[in-house]
C-alpha positions in Angstrom: 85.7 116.8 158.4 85.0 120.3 157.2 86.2 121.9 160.2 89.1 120.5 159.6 89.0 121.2 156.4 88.2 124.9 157.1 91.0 125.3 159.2 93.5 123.8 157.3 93.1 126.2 154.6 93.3 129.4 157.5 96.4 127.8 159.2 98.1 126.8 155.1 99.7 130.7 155.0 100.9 130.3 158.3 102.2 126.8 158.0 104.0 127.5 155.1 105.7 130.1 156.7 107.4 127.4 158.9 108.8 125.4 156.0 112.5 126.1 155.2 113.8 124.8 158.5 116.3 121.8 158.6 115.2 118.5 160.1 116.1 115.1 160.8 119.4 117.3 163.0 119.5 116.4 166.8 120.8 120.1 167.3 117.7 121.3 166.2 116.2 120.3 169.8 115.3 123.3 171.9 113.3 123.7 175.3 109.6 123.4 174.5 107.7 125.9 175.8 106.1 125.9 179.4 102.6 124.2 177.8 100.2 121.9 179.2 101.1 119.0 176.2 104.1 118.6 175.0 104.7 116.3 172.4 108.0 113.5 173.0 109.7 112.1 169.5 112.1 109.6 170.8 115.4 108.9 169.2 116.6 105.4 169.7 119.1 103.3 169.0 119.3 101.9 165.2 120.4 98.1 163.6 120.3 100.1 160.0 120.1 103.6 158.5 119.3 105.5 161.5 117.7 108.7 160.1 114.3 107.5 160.1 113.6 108.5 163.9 113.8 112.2 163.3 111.7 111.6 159.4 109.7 114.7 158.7 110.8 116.6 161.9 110.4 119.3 163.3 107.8 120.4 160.8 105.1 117.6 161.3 105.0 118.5 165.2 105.0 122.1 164.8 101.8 121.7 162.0 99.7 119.1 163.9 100.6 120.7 167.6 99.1 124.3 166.0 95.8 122.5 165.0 95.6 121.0 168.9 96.3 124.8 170.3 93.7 126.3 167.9 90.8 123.3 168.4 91.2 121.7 171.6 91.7 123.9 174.3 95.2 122.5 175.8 97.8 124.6 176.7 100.1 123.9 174.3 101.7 125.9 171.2 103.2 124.8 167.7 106.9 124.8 169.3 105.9 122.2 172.4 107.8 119.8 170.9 111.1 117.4 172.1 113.4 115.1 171.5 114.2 112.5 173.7 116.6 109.9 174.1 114.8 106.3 174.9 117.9 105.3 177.4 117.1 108.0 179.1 114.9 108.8 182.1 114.0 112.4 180.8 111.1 110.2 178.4 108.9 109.8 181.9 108.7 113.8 181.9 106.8 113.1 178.8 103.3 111.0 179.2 102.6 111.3 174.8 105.3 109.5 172.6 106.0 109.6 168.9 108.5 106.9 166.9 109.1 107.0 163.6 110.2 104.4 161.1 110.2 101.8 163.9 111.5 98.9 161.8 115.0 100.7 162.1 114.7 100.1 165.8 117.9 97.6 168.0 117.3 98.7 171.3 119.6 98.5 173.7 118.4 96.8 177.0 118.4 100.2 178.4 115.7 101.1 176.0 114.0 97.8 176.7 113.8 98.4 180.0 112.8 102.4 179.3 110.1 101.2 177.2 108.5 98.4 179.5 108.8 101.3 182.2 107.1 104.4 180.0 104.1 101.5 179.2 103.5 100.2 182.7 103.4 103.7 184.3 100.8 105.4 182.0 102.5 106.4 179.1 100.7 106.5 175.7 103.0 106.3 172.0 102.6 106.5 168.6 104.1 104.2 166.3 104.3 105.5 162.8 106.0 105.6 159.3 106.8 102.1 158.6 105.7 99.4 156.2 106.3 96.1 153.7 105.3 92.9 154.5 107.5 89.5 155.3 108.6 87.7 158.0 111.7 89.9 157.7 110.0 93.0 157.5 110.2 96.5 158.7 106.8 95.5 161.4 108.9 91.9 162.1 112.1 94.1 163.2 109.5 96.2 165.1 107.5 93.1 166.9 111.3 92.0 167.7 111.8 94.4 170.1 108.3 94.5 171.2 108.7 91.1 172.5 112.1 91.7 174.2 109.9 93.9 176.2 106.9 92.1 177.1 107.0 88.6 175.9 103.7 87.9 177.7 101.9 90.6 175.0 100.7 91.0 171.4 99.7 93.3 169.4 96.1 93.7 168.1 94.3 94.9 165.8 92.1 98.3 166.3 88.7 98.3 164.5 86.4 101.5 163.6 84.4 100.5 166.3 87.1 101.6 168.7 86.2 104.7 171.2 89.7 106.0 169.7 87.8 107.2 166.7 85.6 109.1 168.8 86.5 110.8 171.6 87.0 114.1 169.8 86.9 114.3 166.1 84.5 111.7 165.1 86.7 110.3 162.5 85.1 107.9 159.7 86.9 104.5 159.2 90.7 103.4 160.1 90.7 103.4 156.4 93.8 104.8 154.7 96.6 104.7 152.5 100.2 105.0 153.0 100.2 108.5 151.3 103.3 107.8 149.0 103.0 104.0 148.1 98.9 104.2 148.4 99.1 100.7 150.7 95.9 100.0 152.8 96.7 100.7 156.0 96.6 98.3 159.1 96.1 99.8 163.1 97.2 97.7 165.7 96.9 98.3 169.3 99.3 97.6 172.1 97.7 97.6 175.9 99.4 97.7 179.6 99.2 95.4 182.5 95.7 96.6 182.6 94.3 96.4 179.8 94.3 100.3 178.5 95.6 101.2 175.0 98.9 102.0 175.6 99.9 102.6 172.0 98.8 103.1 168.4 101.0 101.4 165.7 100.0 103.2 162.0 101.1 100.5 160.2 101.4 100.8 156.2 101.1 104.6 157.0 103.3 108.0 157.6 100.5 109.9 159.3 103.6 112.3 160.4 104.1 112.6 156.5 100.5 114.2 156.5 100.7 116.4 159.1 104.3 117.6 157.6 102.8 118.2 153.9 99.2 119.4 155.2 99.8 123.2 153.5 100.7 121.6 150.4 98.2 120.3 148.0 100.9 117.1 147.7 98.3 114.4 149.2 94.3 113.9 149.1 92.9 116.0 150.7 90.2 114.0 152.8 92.8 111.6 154.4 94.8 114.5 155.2 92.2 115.5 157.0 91.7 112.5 158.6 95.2 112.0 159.6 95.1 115.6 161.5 92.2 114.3 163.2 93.3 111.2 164.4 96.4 112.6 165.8 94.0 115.2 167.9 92.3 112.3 168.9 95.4 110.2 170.0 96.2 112.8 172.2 93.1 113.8 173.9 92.6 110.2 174.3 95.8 109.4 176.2 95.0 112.5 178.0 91.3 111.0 179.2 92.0 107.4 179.1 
């Protein structure tokens, strides 16, 4: 943790610097550099609201994607970021995934089918910014379109014993709060045909809300950390795995 520590307090004057910019605006898409990673948000269809997909963008990719360039070694920069459309077949250009506030999500069967597709040919996402509990919950409207997808499948739960919490950062528990309503949160796992980890759902959790607000003393500072490490290590291990 006190790497990570360490250079969050270099990077804070830089990432502060970045703040200021609007977000949550489709226009604001622009052609990510030419970088080994480049990090996908999808936008997607929506039964309600509809903002939530594009929650604390662009600054939360721009914050964590400059800690990946300055401790990993990929060939990527704080601007290798995009936003794709799930109906469309640009999100296979993309092998690393990010939704947010999934519970908003009524896929069309375009996007069903785009989904299925992205999973079974190697892709890894990220599932994040979403909780409550209920059987008519934000994770139930979630699971709903889960299933449309793979009705064979379930999700499960990840445990700290997963090789996820290790395969770069060593990262101390799956432990956390939500960082606003200070709910425990829950991991689940989602795997391929094969077996591999396919995705990470942060349930009871905004870990994009931690990367967004890391040059601001607004959260703890130790799951800040950890949320910055555990999106290094989501990547690195959809890169390896």
């Amino acid at each position: 943790m006190v790497a990570a520590v360490l250079l969050v307090i270099a990077l804070s004057p830089i990432l502060e610097g970045q703040r200021g910019r609007f977000r949550n605006e489709f226009s604001d898409n622009h052609e990510s550099p030419n970088s080994e990673f480049v990090l996908a948000r999808w936008h997607y269809t929506a039964g309600w609201r509809g903002d939530g997909w594009g929650h604390d963008y662009p600054v939360a990719e721009e914050h964590i994607l400059q800690i990946m360039s300055e401790t990993t070694g990929l060939n990527t920069s704080r601007l290798s970021y995009r936003v794709v459309e799930l109906s469309s077949p640009e999100i296979f250009k993309y092998p690393f995934a990010y939704i947010s506030e999934p519970g908003e999500m009524l896929l069309s069967d375009k996007e069903i089918e785009n989904l299925r597709e992205f999973i079974e040919r190697g892709g890894f996402i990220m599932v994040d910014d979403f909780g409550g509990q209920g059987d008519e919950g934000e994770f139930s409207r979630f699971n709903a379109n889960l299933i449309r997808a793979f009705p064979d499948r379930q999700v499960f739960p990840l445990t700290d014993a997963h090789p996820l919490l290790r395969n770069f950062y060593d990262v101390d528990s799956l432990y956390m709060e939500h960082p606003m309503t200070r709910v425990k949160s829950i991991f689940y796992g989602f795997a391929d045909q094969k077996g591999r980890l396919a995705m990470v759902i942060c349930f009871n959790n905004d870990v994009g809300d931690y990367w967004e607000f890391i040059d601001q003393p607004r959260y703890l500072l130790k799951p800040s950390a950890e949320a910055l490490k555990l999106g290094v290590n989501f990547v690195m291990y959809s890169m390896t795995h």
